[in-house]
C-alpha positions as CSV (number, residue, x, y, z in Angstrom):
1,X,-13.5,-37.6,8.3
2,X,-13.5,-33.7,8.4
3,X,-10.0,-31.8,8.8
4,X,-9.7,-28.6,10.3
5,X,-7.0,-25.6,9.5
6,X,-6.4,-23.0,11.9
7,X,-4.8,-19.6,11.4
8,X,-4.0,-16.2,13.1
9,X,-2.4,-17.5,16.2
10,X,0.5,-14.9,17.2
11,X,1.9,-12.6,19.6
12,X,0.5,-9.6,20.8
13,X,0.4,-7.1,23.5
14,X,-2.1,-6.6,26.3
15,X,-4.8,-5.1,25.1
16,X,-4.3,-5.9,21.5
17,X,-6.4,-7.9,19.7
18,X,-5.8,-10.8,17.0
19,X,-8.5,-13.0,14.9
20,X,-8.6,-16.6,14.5
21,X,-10.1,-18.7,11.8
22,X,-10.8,-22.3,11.7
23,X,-11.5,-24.0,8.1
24,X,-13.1,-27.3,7.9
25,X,-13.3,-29.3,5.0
26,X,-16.5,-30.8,5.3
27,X,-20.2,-29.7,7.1
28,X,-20.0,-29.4,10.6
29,X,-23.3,-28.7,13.5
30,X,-21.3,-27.2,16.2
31,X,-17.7,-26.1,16.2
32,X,-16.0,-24.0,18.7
33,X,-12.5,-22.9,20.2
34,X,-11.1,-24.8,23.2
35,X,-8.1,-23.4,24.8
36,X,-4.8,-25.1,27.1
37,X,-2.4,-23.0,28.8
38,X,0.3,-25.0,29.7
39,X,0.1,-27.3,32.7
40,X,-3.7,-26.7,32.5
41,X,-6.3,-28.7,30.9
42,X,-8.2,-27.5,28.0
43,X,-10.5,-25.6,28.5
44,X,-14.0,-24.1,26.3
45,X,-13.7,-20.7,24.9
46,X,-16.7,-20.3,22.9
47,X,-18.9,-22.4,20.2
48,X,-21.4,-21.3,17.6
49,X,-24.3,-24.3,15.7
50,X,-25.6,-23.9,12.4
51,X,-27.9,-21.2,13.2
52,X,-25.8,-18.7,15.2
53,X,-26.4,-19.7,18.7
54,X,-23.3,-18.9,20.6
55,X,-21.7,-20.1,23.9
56,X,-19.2,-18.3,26.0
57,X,-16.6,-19.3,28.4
58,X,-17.6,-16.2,31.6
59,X,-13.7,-15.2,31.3
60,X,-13.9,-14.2,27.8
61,X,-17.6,-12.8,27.3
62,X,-18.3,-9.4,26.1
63,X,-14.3,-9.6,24.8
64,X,-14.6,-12.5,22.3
65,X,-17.2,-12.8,19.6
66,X,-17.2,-16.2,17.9
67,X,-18.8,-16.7,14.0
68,X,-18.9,-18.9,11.4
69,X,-19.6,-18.9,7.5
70,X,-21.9,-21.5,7.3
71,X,-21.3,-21.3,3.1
72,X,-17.4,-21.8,3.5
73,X,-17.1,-24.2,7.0
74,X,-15.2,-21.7,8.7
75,X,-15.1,-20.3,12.1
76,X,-13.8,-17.4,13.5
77,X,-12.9,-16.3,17.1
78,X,-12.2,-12.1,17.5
79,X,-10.5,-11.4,20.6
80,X,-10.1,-8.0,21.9
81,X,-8.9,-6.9,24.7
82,X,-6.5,-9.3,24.9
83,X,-4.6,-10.1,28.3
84,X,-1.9,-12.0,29.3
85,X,-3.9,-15.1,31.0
86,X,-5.1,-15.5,27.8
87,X,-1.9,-17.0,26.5
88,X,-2.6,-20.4,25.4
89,X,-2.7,-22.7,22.4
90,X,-6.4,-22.1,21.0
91,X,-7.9,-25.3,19.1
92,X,-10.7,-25.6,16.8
93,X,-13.0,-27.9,17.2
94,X,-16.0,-29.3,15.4
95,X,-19.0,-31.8,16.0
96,X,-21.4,-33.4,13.1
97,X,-24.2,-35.2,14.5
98,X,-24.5,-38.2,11.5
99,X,-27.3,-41.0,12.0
100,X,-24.6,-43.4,13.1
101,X,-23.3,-40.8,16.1
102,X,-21.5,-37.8,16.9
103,X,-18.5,-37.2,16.0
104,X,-15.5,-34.4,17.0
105,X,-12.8,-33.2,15.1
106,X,-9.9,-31.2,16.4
107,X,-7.2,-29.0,14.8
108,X,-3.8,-29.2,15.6
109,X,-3.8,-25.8,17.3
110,X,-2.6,-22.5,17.3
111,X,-0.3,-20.6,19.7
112,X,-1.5,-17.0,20.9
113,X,0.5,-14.9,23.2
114,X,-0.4,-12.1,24.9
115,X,2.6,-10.0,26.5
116,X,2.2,-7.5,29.2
């Protein structure tokens, strides 16, 4: 079973930018950021594998860079440029592919706000 922390939820202005990070306690393949505004269904931000390939939602590309330190299981989402649709609560996720399946992992989720 692998937990997940998240951090650096907040509010912030249009156009500001905040930085999330996403802990997990064990070794992870894929892990990503998923996002649900309310009365929407979550939705994919971005995800990043072992080896750096990336994956971006179209609404967020060339404003959100996703990484991840392989050495400490921990993700990171950078957004810039931040606008109000953006608001939602941001959850990390992670996948291990083990011999007996894959498995995903959420976190509980962090609230970011962007005022206009």
């Amino acid at each position: 079973q692998v937990q997940l922390v998240e951090s650096g939820g907040g509010l912030v202005q249009a156009g500001g930018s905040l930085r999330l990070s996403c802990a997990a306690s064990g070794r992870t393949n894929v892990m990503g950021w998923y996002c649900q505004a309310a009365g929407k269904q979550r939705e994919l931000v971005a995800t990043i594998n072992t080896g750096g390939g990336t994956n971006y939602a179209d609404s967020v590309k060339s404003r959100f860079t996703i990484s991840r330190d392989n050495a400490k299981n921990t993700v990171y989402l950078q957004m810039n440029s931040l606008k109000p649709e953006d608001t939602a609560v941001y959850y990390c996720n992670a996948q291990s592919f083990l011999a007996s399946g894959r498995y995903d992992y959420w976190g509980q989720g962090t609230q970011v706000t962007v005022s206009s």
